[in-house]
C-alpha positions in Angstrom: 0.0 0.0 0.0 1.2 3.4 -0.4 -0.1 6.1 1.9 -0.1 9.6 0.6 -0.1 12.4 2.7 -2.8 14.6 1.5 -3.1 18.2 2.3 -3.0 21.5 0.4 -0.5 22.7 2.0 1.7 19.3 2.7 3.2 17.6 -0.2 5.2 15.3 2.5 4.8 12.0 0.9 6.0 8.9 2.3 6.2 4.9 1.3 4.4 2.6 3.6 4.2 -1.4 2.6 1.7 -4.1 3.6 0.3 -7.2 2.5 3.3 -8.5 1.1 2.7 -11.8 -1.3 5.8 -13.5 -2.1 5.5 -12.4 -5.4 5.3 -8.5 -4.8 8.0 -6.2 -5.8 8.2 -2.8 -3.8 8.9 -0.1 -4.9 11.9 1.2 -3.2 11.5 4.4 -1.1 14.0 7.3 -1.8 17.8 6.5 -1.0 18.0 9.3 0.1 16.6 10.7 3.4 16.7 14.9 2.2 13.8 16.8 1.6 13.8 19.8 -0.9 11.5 22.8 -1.7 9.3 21.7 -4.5 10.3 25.4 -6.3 14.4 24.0 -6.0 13.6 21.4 -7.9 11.4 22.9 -10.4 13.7 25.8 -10.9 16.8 22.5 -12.0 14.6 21.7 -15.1 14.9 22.7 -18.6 12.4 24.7 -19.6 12.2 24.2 -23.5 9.4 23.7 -25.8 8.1 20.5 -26.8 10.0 18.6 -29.1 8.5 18.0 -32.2 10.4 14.3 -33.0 7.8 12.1 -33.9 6.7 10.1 -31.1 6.8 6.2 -30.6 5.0 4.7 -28.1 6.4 1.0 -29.0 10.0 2.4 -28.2 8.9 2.4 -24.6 8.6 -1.1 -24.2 5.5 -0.9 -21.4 4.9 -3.4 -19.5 7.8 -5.2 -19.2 8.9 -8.3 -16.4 12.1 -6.7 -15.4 13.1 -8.2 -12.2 11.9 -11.8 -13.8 10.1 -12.2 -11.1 7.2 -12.9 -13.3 5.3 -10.3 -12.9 4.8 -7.5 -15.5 4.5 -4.0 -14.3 0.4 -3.3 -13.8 0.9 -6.0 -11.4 3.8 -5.0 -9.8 1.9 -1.7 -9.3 -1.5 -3.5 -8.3 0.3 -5.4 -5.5 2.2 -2.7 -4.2 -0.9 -0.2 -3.7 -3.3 -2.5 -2.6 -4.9 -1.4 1.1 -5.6 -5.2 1.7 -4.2 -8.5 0.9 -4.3 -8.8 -3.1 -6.0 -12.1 -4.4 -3.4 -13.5 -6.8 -4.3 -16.5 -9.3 -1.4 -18.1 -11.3 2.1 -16.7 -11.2 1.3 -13.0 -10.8 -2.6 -12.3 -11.9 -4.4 -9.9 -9.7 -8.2 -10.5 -9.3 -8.9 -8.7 -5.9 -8.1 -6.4 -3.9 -8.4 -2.8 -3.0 -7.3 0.8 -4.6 -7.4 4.1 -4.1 -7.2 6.5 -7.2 -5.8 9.4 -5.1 -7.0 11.6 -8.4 -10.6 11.3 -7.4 -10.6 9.8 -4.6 -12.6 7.0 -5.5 -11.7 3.0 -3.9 -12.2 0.4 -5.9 -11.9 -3.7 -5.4 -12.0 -4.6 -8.9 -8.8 -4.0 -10.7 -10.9 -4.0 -14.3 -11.8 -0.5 -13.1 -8.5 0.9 -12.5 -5.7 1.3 -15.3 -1.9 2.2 -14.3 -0.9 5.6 -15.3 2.0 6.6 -16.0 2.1 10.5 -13.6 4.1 12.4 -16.3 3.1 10.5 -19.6 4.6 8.3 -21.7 4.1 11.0 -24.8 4.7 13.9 -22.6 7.8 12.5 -21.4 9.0 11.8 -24.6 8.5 15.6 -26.1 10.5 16.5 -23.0 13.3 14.6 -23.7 13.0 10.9 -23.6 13.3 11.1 -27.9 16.8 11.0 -27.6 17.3 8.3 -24.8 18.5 4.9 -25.1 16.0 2.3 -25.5 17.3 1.0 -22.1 16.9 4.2 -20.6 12.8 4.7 -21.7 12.3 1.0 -20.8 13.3 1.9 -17.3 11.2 4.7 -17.2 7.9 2.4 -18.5 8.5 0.4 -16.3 9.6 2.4 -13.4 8.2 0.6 -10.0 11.4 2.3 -7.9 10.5 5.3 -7.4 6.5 5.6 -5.9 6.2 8.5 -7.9 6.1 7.4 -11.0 3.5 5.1 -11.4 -0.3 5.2 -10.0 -3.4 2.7 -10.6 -6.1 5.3 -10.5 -10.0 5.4 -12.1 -10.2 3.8 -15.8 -12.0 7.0 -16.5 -9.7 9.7 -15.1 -6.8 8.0 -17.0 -8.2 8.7 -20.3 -9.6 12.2 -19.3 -5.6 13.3 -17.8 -4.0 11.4 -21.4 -0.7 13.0 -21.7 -1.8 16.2 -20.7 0.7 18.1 -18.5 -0.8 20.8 -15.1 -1.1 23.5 -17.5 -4.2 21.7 -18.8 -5.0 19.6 -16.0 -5.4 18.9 -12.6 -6.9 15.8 -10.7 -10.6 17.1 -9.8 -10.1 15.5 -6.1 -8.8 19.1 -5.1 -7.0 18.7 -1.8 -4.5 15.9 -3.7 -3.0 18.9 -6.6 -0.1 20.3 -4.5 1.0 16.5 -3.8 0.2 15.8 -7.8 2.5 19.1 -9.2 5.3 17.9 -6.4 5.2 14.0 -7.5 5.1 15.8 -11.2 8.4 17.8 -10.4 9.8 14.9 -8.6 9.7 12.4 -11.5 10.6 15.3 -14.2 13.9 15.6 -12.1 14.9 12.4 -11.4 14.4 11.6 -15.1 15.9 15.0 -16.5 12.6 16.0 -18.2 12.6 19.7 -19.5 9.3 21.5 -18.9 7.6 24.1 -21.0 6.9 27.7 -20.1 2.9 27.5 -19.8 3.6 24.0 -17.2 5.9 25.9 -15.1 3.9 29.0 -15.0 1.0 26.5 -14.0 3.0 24.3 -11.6 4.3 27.6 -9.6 0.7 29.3 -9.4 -0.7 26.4 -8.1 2.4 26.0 -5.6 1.7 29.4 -4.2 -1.7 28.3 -3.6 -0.5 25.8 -1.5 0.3 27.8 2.1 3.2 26.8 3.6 6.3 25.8 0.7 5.6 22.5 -0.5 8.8 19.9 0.2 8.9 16.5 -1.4 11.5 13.6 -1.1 14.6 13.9 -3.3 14.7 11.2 -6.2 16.9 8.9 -6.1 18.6 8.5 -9.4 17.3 5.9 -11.9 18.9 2.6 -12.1 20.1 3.1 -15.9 21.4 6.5 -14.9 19.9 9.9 -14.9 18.9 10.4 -18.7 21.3 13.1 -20.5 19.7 16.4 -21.9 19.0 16.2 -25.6 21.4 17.3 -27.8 20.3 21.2 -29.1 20.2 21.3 -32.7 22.7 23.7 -34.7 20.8 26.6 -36.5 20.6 26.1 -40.1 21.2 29.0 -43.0 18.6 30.8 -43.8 19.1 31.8 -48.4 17.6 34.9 -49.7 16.5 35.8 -52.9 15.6 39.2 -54.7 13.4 39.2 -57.7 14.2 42.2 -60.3 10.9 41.1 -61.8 8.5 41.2 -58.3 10.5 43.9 -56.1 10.8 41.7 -53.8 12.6 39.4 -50.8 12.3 35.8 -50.3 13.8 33.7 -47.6 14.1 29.9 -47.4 15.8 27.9 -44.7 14.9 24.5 -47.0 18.3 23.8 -49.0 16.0 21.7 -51.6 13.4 24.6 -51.8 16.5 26.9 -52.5 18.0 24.7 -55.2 14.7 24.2 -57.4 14.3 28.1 -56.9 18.1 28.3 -58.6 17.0 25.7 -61.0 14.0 26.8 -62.5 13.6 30.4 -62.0 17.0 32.1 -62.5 15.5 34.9 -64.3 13.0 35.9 -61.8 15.0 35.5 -58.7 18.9 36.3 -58.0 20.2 34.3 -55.2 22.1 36.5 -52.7 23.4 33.4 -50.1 22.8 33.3 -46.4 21.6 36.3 -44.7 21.4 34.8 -40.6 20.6 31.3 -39.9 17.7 29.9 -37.8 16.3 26.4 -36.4 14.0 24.0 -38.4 13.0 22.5 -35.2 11.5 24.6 -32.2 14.4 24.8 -29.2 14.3 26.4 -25.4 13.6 30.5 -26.5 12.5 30.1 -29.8 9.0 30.6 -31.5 7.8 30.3 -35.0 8.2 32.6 -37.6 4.9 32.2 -40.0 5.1 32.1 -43.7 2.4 33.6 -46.1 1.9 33.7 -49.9 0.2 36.3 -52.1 -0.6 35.9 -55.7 -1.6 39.3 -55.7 1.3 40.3 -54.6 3.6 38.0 -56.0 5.7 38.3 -52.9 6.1 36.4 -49.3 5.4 37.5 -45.7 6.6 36.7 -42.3 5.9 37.1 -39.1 6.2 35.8 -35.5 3.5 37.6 -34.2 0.7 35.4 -33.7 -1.7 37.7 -33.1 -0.7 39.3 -36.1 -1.0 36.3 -38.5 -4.4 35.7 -37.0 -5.7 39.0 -38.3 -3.9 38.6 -41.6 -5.3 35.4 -41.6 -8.6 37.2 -41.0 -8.3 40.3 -42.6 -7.4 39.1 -46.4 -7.5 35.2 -46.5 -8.1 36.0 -50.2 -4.7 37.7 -50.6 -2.8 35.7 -48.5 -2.2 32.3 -47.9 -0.9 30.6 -44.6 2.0 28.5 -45.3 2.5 27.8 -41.8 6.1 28.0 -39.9 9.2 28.5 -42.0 11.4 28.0 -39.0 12.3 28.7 -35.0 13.8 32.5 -34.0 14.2 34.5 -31.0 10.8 36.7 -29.9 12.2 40.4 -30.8 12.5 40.8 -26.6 14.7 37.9 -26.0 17.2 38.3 -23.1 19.2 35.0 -25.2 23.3 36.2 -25.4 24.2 35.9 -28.6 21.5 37.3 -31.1 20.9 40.2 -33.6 17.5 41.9 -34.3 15.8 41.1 -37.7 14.9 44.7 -39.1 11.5 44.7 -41.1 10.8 47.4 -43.8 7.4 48.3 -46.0 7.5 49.8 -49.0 4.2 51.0 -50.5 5.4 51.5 -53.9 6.8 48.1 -54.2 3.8 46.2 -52.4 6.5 44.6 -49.9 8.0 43.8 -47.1 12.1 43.6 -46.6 13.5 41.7 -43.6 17.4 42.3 -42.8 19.8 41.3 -39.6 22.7 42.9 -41.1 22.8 46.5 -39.1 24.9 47.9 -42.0 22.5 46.7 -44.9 19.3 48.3 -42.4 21.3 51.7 -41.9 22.5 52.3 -45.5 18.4 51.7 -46.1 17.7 54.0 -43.8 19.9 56.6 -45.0 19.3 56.2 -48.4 15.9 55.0 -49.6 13.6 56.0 -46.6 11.4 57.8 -49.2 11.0 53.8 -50.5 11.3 51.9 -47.7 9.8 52.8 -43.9 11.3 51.1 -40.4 8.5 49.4 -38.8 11.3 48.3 -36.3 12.4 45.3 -35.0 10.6 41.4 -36.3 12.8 39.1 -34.5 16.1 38.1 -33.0 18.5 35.4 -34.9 22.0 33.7 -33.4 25.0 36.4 -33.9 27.0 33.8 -35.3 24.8 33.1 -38.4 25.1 36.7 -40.0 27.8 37.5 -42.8 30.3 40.5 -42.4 30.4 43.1 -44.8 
C-alpha cells in the first residue's frame, strides 16, 4: 500500500508497505533521506518547448517483467498499492483487492476498473526529452516501480480524461491531492531530467503558491540506468535569400531543396544572394515560429512571428494571403538570449513589400538612403549572432 499524505499545503509524501505476497515487488522508497523545496527542484529543469520528433510509443517497451520475477509491471503496481491483501491467481494475476485512485478519490476492489498511469506520460515525457534516450533508458522509465512517484493505478476514466496532458491543462478534480500531484510531477521530471515548457511551469508555480506553507517533497533517487542526459540542441541552419528584379521583392528559405529548385528553374526571376542569418527547423528552449504567407496578388512572401498578427492577416485578407504555416524557429524580438541580432522589417508602398534584414549595416545604409522607399516598422525578431555575414 502506499499512503499519501494529503493536504494543500503538505506535499510530505511517504512509502508505507503491507500485505506482502511473495510475489510482490516494492517499490523502493528514496535513498535518500533529504527533503527539498518543490520550487528547487522545479527551478533545475529545462524549460524548452516541446520537441517536435515524432513520437513512438512501441520504443517504450510498457509493460515489461524486469526483475523476472514474473510479474509484469500493472501487477507489480496492483500489488504494491493494494490497502488489503491482493488475491493473486497463477504466477502473478491480480483479481482482488483494494485501490485508491488518489485523483478522485474514488476506492475500488475490482482491478478492471482501475488502469496504471503513467504521472508524467509516456508522450509527454517523450516531447520532454526521452526522444533522444536509449531504449534502455525509456524502458526503465515504463516500467519504473522504484520510485513511488512514478506510477499510480487510479480510475479507468480519469486516466483517459488526464491522457498525456501536463498541469497546464489539467489537474486531478479531487482538489486537496493537486499540490502532492505538481510535487510528485516535479519529482519524476527531475529524477528523469525532463525539461518543462513555459505555460507548465507558469502553471505548476501558481498552483504552488496556492498551496500555504512551501511544499517539500523527497529527493529522487537517481534511476537505475542513470539519470537520462539532456537532448542534444540542434545547430541553427542558413537561412538563403533571394531578390526578384521582376517582383520587387525578398524571399527567404531555410529549405536547402526549396533553395535549389528556386536556382534551378527560375533564375530569371530571382537572383540568389546566399545566407543572410541562420535559424532552427526544429522549435528549441527560447524560440517561436516565424509564419510564412503567400500572395498571388502580390507576388511576394510575408513573415511574421507575431501570432496575433497572423491571426488578423489570416482574417483580414485570406483571399490575398495564404498561410504557409512556420518557416522556421527564432528569438521573440524581446529575447534576453546572449548571442543574437534583431531582424529589421521594412514596408514599402510602392513596391507592395516587405524587406526583412539582420545585417545593421544593410538596415542603416536603407535607412539613410531610400527612406522615401522603404519605412522602419522596427524590429521582427532576434537570430543567433554567429549566423550573419560581415560586410
Amino acid at each position: 500500500m502506499r499512503n499519501r499524505i494529503l493536504g494543500a499545503s503538505l506535499v510530505a509524501v511517504a512509502v508505507v508497505v503491507v500485505w506482502l505476497t511473495p510475489s510482490t515487488a516494492l517499490a523502493a522508497p528514496p535513498t535518500s533521506e533529504e527533503r527539498i523545496l518543490v520550487a528547487t527542484l522545479l527551478d533545475q529543469l529545462r524549460v524548452e518547448a516541446p520537441a517536435t520528433v515524432k513520437y513512438d510509443r512501441d520504443l517504450f517497451f510498457e509493460g515489461a517483467d524486469l526483475d523476472r520475477d514474473g510479474c509484469r509491471t500493472r501487477q507489480e503496481v496492483l500489488l504494491e498499492e493494494t490497502d488489503v491483501p491482493a488475491t493473486v491467481t497463477g504466477v502473478c494475476t491480480v483479481s482482488a483487492g483494494q485501490w485508491l485512485s488518489y485523483y478522485d478519490n474514488v476506492t475500488h476492489v475490482d482491478p478492471a476498473a482501475v488502469e496504471m498511469d503513467h504521472l508524467v506520460a509516456l508522450r509527454e515525457a517523450w516531447v520532454s526529452g526521452a526522444w533522444s534516450w536509449t531504449d534502455a533508458q525509456r524502458r526503465a522509465y515504463s516500467n519504473d516501480v522504484d520510485d513511488y512517484r512514478t506510477l499510480t493505478m487510479v480510475t479507468a476514466a480519469v486516466n483517459t480524461a488526464k491522457a498525456d496532458k501536463d498541469p497546464a491543462s489539467w489537474l486531478p478534480s479531487y482538489r486537496h491531492v493537486r499540490c502532492t500531484y505538481v510535487a510528485e510531477w516535479v519529482a519524476v521530471k527531475w529524477r528523469w531530467n525532463l525539461s518543462v515548457d513555459p505555460a507548465e511551469k507558469n502553471a505548476i508555480q501558481t498552483l504552488l503558491k496556492e498551496c500555504g506553507a512551501q511544499p517539500d517533497a523527497w529527493l529522487p533517487a537517481m534511476p537505475s540506468v542513470g539519470q537520462p542526459s539532456a537532448p542534444p540542441l540542434p545547430e541553427p541552419v542558413a537561412v538563403h535569400r533571394f531578390w526578384s528584379p521582376v517582383y520587387q521583392g525578398h524571399f527567404f528559405t531555410a529549405d536547402p531543396a526549396e533553395r535549389d529548385q528556386i536556382i534551378a528553374r527560375w533564375p530569371d526571376v530571382w537572383t540568389y544572394e546566399g545566407q543572410r542569418y541562420t535559424a532552427f527547423t526544429t522549435q528549441v528552449a527560447g524560440t517561436i515560429p516565424l509564419y510564412r504567407f503567400w500572395s498571388s496578388t502580390y507576388s511576394g512572401h510575408f513573415y511574421t512571428a507575431d501570432p496575433a498578427e497572423r491571426a488578423a492577416v489570416s482574417a483580414r485578407w485570406p483571399n490575398i494571403w495564404k498561410d504557409e504555416g512556420v518557416a522556421y524557429y527564432v528569438y521573440p524580438v524581446d529575447s534576453p538570449q546572449a548571442d543574437t541580432v534583431p531582424v529589421a522589417r521594412f514596408w514599402s508602398n510602392s513596391a507592395a513589400h516587405h524587406f526583412y534584414t539582420a545585417d545593421a549595416a544593410e538596415r542603416d545604409a536603407v535607412l539613410a538612403r531610400w527612406s522615401s522607399v522603404w519605412w522602419h516598422e522596427g524590429d521582427s525578431f532576434r537570430v543567433p549572432a554567429a549566423g550573419v555575414p560581415g560586410p
